[in-house]
N, C-alpha and C positions, 0 to 999 in steps of 0.2 A: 576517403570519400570517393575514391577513382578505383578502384577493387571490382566495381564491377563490372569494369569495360575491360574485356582483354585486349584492347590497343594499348591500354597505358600503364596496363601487367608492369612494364620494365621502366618506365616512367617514378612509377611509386616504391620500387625496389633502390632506384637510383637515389630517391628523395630518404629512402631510411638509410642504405650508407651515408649518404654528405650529412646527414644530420647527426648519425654515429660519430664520424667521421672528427666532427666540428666541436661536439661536447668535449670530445676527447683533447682535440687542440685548446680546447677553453679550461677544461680542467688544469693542463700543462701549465698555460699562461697564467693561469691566477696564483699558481702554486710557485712561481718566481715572480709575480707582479707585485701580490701583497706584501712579502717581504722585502721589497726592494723600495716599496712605498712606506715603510716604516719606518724603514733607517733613513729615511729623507724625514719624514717627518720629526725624529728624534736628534738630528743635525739640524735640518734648515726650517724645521715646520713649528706650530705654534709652540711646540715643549722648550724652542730654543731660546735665547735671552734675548735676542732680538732678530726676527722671524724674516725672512728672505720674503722680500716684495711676490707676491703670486702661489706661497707657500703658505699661507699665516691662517688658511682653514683646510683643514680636511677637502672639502669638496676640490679647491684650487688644486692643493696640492695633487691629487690622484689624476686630477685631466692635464697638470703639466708633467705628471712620470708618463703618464700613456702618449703626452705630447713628443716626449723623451723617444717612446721605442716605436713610433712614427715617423722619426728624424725631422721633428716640425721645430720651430725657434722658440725657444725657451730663455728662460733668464740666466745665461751663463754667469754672465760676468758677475751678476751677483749673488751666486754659488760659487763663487772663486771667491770674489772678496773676503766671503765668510768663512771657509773651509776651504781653502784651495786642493788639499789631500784628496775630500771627499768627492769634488767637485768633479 
């Protein structure tokens, strides 16, 4: 939309790298996220015999692994209780 002001020529060049830039980060991230959210669901998530408090739907489960590589507080202790290996 700014194409045709050449003040901000270098403004809208800037705006299609970072957004190259960003896909490309986002592509990385999902291609180690999802699988790293599977095997939590397959240990602590609803498939388990008995489901780790904040794990036991899909939706929980994926905002506490992203909670994970945010360094935010999560339910350790019990992902230890239940698998201490995995945990």
């Amino acid at each position: 939309y700014a194409r045709p002001f050449r003040q901000t020529g270098p403004f809208v060049i800037i705006l299609g790298h970072i957004t190259a830039d960003f896909l490309k980060w986002a592509v990385l991230f999902f291609i180690i996220y999802i699988p790293y959210s599977a095997s939590f669901w397959m240990v602590f998530g609803g498939v388990s015999p008995t489901p780790v408090e904040g794990y036991g739907t899909v939706s929980e489960l994926l905002f506490n692994v992203f909670r994970m590589t945010v360094v935010d507080q999560y339910n350790f202790r019990g992902l230890a209780e239940q698998d201490a290996t995995m945990a």
